[in-house]
C-alpha positions in Angstrom: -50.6 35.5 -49.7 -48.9 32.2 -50.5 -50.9 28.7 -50.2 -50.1 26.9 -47.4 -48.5 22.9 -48.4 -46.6 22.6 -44.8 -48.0 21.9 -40.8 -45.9 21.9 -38.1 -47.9 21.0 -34.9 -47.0 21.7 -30.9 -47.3 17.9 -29.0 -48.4 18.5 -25.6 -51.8 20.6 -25.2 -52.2 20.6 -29.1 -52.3 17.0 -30.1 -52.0 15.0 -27.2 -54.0 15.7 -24.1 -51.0 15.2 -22.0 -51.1 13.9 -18.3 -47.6 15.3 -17.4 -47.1 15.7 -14.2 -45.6 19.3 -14.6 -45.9 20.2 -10.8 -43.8 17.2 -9.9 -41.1 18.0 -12.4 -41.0 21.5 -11.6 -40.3 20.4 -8.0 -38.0 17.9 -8.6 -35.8 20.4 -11.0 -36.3 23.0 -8.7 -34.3 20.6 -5.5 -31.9 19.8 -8.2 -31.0 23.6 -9.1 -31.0 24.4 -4.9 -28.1 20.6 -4.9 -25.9 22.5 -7.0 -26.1 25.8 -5.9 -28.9 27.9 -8.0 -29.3 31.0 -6.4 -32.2 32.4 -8.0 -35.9 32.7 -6.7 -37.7 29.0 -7.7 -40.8 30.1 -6.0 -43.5 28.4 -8.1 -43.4 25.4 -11.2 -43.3 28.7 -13.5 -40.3 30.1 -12.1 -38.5 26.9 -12.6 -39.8 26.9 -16.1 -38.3 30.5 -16.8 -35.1 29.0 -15.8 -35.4 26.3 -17.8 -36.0 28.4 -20.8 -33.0 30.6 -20.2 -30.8 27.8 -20.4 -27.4 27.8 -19.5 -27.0 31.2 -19.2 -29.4 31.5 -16.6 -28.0 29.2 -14.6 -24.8 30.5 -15.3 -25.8 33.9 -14.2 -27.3 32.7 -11.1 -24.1 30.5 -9.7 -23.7 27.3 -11.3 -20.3 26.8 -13.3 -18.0 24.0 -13.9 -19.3 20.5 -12.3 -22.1 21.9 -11.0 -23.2 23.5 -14.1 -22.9 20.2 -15.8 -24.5 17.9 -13.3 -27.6 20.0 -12.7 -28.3 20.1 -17.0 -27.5 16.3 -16.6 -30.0 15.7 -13.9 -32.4 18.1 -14.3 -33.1 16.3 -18.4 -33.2 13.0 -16.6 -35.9 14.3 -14.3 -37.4 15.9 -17.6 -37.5 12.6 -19.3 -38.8 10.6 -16.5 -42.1 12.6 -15.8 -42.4 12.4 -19.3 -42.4 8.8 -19.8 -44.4 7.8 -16.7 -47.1 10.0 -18.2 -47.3 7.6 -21.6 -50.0 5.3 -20.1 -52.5 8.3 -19.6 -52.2 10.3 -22.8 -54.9 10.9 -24.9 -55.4 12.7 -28.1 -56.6 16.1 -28.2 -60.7 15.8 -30.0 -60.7 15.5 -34.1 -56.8 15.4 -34.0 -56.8 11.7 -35.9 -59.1 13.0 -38.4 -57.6 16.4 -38.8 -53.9 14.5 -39.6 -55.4 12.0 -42.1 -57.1 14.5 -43.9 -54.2 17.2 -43.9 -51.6 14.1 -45.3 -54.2 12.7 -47.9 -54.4 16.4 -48.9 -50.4 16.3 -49.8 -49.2 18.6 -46.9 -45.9 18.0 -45.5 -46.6 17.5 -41.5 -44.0 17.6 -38.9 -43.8 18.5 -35.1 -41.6 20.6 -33.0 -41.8 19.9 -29.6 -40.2 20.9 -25.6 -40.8 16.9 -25.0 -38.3 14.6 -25.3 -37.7 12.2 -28.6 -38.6 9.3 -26.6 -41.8 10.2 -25.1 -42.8 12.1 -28.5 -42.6 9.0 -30.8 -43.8 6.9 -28.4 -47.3 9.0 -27.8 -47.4 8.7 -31.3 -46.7 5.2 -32.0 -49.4 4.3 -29.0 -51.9 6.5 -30.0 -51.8 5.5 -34.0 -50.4 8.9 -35.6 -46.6 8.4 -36.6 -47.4 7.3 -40.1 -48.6 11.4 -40.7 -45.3 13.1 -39.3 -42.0 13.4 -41.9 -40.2 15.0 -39.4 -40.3 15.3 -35.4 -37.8 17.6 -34.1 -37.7 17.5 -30.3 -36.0 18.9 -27.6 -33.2 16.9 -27.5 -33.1 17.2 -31.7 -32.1 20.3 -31.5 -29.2 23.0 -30.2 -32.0 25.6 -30.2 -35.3 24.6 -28.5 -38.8 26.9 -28.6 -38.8 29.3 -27.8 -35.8 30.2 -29.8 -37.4 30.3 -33.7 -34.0 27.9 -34.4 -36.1 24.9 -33.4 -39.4 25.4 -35.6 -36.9 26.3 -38.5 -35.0 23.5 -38.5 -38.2 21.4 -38.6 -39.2 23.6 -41.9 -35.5 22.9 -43.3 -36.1 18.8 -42.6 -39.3 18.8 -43.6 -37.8 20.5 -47.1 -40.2 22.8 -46.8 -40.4 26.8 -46.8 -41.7 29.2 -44.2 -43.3 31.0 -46.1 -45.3 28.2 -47.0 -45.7 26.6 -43.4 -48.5 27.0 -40.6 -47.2 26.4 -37.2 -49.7 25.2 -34.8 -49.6 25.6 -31.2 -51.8 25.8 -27.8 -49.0 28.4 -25.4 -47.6 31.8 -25.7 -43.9 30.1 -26.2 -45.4 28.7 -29.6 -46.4 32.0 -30.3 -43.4 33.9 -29.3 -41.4 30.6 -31.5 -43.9 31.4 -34.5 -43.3 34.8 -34.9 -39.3 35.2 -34.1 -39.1 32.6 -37.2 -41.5 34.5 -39.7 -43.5 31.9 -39.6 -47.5 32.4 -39.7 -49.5 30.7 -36.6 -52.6 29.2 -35.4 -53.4 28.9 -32.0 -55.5 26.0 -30.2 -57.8 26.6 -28.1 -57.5 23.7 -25.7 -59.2 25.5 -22.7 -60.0 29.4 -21.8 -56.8 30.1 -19.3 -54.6 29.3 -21.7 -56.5 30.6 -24.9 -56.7 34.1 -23.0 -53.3 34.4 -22.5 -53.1 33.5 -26.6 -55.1 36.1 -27.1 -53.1 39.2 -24.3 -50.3 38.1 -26.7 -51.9 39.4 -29.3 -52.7 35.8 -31.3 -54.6 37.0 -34.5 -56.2 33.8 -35.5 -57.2 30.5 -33.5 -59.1 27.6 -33.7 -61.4 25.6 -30.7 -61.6 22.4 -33.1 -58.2 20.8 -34.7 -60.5 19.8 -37.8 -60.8 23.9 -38.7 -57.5 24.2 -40.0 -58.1 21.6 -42.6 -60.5 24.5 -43.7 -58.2 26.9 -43.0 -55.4 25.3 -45.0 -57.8 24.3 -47.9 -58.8 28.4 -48.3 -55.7 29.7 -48.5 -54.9 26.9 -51.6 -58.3 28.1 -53.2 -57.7 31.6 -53.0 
């Protein structure tokens, strides 16, 4: 088993204990999607989200094309971005994760992110709450062609980080981490953040997870020793 020398960390739920206003943005997405002629079921924030993750396709294959197609990706990553951003004054950081950073970079690991939030909200969470100086690379949603839960996104981060996957840990609290982790070959590490979200980690058939951040700096330190 090879040492690991590269982290790539989830944002929201992982590192930051994000205020988001997820039902709010799955409503407003949800009346843009109806605007322009979705015709798909939107009958909760999770449906929306499904759609969201099946991209254009999805909206494709329930009746958007042409204009509409276009104006409901434009608006519905404006609506994105706003919740986003009106959620910066109420972040936190998730417990131990300044500690667990520092002592991960002053251990020589390579640490990047790969995150579904937006470039603007990600580095400024970061900035705010003191942890840019750790990350090499952030690779968010609008960074990339390919965002989780296609595996593109968390290997791109690897290939800008200059790293190798088989020498990377991805870190993440949902099962779209998961499902990202393991359609890139790369190994993973689930957070615990709370016991909803752990358990449906766990249905998914997570081998290995962690309730406190500061556990994969032992993690990370075995695998060098061994």
């Amino acid at each position: 088993m090879q040492p690991i020398d590269t982290v790539v960390f989830d944002l929201d739920g992982t590192i930051l204990d994000s205020k988001i206003n997820y039902e709010k943005m799955g409503a407003m997405i949800a009346d843009i999607l109806r605007d322009n002629g979705y015709k798909g079921p939107l009958e909760d924030r999770r449906a929306v989200y499904r759609v969201i993750r099946g991209g254009e396709k999805e909206l494709i294959e329930n009746g958007l094309e042409g204009k509409a197609l276009k104006t409901a990706l434009t608006r519905i990553e404006e609506a994105m971005n706003q919740v986003e951003l009106e959620a910066l004054p109420t972040n936190e950081l998730r417990p131990h994760a300044a500690e667990t950073m520092k002592r991960l970079h002053e251990a020589g690991l390579r640490l990047g992110i790969a995150t579904r939030s937006h470039r603007e909200y990600t580095v400024r969470s970061l900035d705010t709450l003191g942890l840019t100086r750790y990350f090499s690379q952030i690779v968010a949603r609008d960074d990339t062609p390919t965002p989780k839960p296609n595996p593109g996104h968390l290997l791109q981060t690897i290939r800008q980080l200059g790293a190798e996957k088989d020498r990377t840990l991805y870190v993440g609290d949902t099962t779209t981490d998961l499902e990202t982790a393991t359609a890139a070959g790369v190994e993973f590490i689930g957070y615990w953040r709370e016991d909803a979200w752990a358990q449906r980690l766990l249905d998914a058939s997570c081998k290995t997870m962690v309730k406190d951040l500061l556990d994969i700096v032992g993690f990370v330190e075995s695998r060098s020793a061994a």
